[in-house]
Every structure is written in structure tokens, then in C-alpha cells.
Steps between C-alpha positions, in 0.01 A plus 500: 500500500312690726124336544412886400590383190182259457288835490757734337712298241783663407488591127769634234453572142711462222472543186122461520505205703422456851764303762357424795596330872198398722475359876538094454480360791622128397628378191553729192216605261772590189750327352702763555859446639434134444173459664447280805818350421660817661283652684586590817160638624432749813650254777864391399765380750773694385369836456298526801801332697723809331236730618465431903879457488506849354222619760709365802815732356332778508357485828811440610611847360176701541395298848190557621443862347405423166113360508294393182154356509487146491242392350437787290199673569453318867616818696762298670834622514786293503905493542666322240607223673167446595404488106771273457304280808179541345574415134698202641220347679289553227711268292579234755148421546476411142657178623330432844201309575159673606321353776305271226845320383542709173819707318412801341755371259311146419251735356220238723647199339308268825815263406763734701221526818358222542682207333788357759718421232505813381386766791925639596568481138507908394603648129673735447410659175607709254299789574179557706142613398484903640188418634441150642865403543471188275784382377604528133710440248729212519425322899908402592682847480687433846748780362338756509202469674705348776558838629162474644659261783602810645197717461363148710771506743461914583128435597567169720758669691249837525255252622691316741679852619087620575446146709539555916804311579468182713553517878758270671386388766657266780328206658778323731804560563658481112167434319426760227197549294389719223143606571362753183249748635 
């Protein structure tokens, strides 16, 4: 659900009584469709994985004529590829360390930044909190939520793509040696 939602629940009315769906960021606040226990809150592997796949389609078909804004309400106008991009990023760095050691998705456990033992170790959870990108839900869904891996692997290749390429450079007669700028 839209964080719009949080302001502007939607509401339907039956036979006098009132249904309603609000914003929830993390886990569920009903016990409806099973509560936590199958919740799949704003950030879930397989939906948003569905939706840059979609994205990337369509901007093969529409190409670079077919803008939206992205975010909404930023003013900037984007191809859908580079949605796709943007939305992919987003969700990789769920998993990657800030400068201070910590995982979005260890919710600042200080176990998974600081501890040796258990700094490399990363969870991949059920779902993810819409806001913080805490993990929750069950904390070993390497199904699903493996589809992240490539969300991880788009952004290390865009980053090493942006890097100036080393120079070889020749010191002797056969010598070679990579010098980065």
C-alpha cells in the first residue's frame, strides 16, 4: 500500500460496518489474512522482482519515449529502464553495509557490524520494513528473497561499469602493470 495510505486509509462499508486497509510499514496490525504469519508487507522479493522485470519489458517496447516521474512528485523524469535501475538499487542496499558497518536489513542489530563472527553473515528475510528496510518475518527465506542477489549484482556491475578503467602500462621490455587513475 501506498504510504498515502497512512493519511488516507482506504475505507468500505458494508452492511454498516467499516473495512479498512492502512499504510503498515512493517509487520501487520490485523489478523487479517493470517496476521504476521502472512504478511508480506511493502518490501517483498517476489513482487518487486516481478515488477522491475516488468519495467525492463516495457522499456524495451516503449524505449526511451515513454517517461514517468520517479520519485513521484520530485520533477524528475525518467525512462523505464531507468525506474527499473532505480527501484533496484533501492532494494540492493537493503543488504549492503553503510560506512558505519551496518545492514539496513539487521534492523542495527551491532552483532552483524561489529562482531567478527558475525559481520559477512546477511538474512535474508521474509519481507522488509517499507521504511527502514529491517528485515521481517521469518530471517532464512533464501527462496525468495534470494532474488535480491541480482538486484546486488545489477548495482556492482553499474558501479564497476562508472569506475575509470586501469591503464597498462609497460616498464621493460615485457613488464606490465595495472596502474588505476
Amino acid at each position: 500500500m501506498s504510504k498515502v495510505h497512512e493519511r488516507e486509509p482506504y475505507r468500505y462499508f458494508h452492511a454498516g460496518e467499516e473495512f479498512r486497509v492502512d499504510y503498515v510499514p512493517g509487520e501487520s496490525n490485523t489478523g487479517l489474512f493470517g496476521g504476521n504469519s502472512n504478511w508480506r508487507g511493502p518490501i517483498w522479493m517476489p513482487v518487486n522482482y516481478l515488477l522491475v522485470e516488468a519495467l525492463e519489458r516495457y522499456h524495451h517496447f516503449y524505449g526511451d519515449s515513454l517517461k514517468v516521474e520517479c520519485p513521484v512528485g520530485s520533477g524528475v523524469w525518467l525512462n523505464l529502464a531507468e525506474v527499473a535501475r532505480e527501484i533496484s538499487t533501492r532494494l540492493a542496499r537493503i543488504f549492503l553495509a553503510g560506512p558505519d558497518g551496518h545492514r539496513p536489513c539487521h534492523g542495527g542489530d551491532g552483532r552483524f557490524a561489529e562482531d567478527p563472527h558475525w559481520r559477512e553473515l546477511v538474512l535474508f528475510h521474509e519481507y522488509f520494513h517499507g521504511e527502514t528496510g529491517r528485515g521481517v518475518g521469518a530471517s532464512h527465506q533464501t527462496g525468495w528473497t534470494a532474488l535480491a542477489i541480482r538486484f546486488i549484482e545489477d548495482l556492482a556491475r553499474a558501479r564497476e561499469a562508472a569506475r575509470p578503467a586501469a591503464r597498462t602500462v609497460r616498464r621493460g621490455a615485457d613488464a606490465k602493470k595495472e596502474i588505476s587513475p
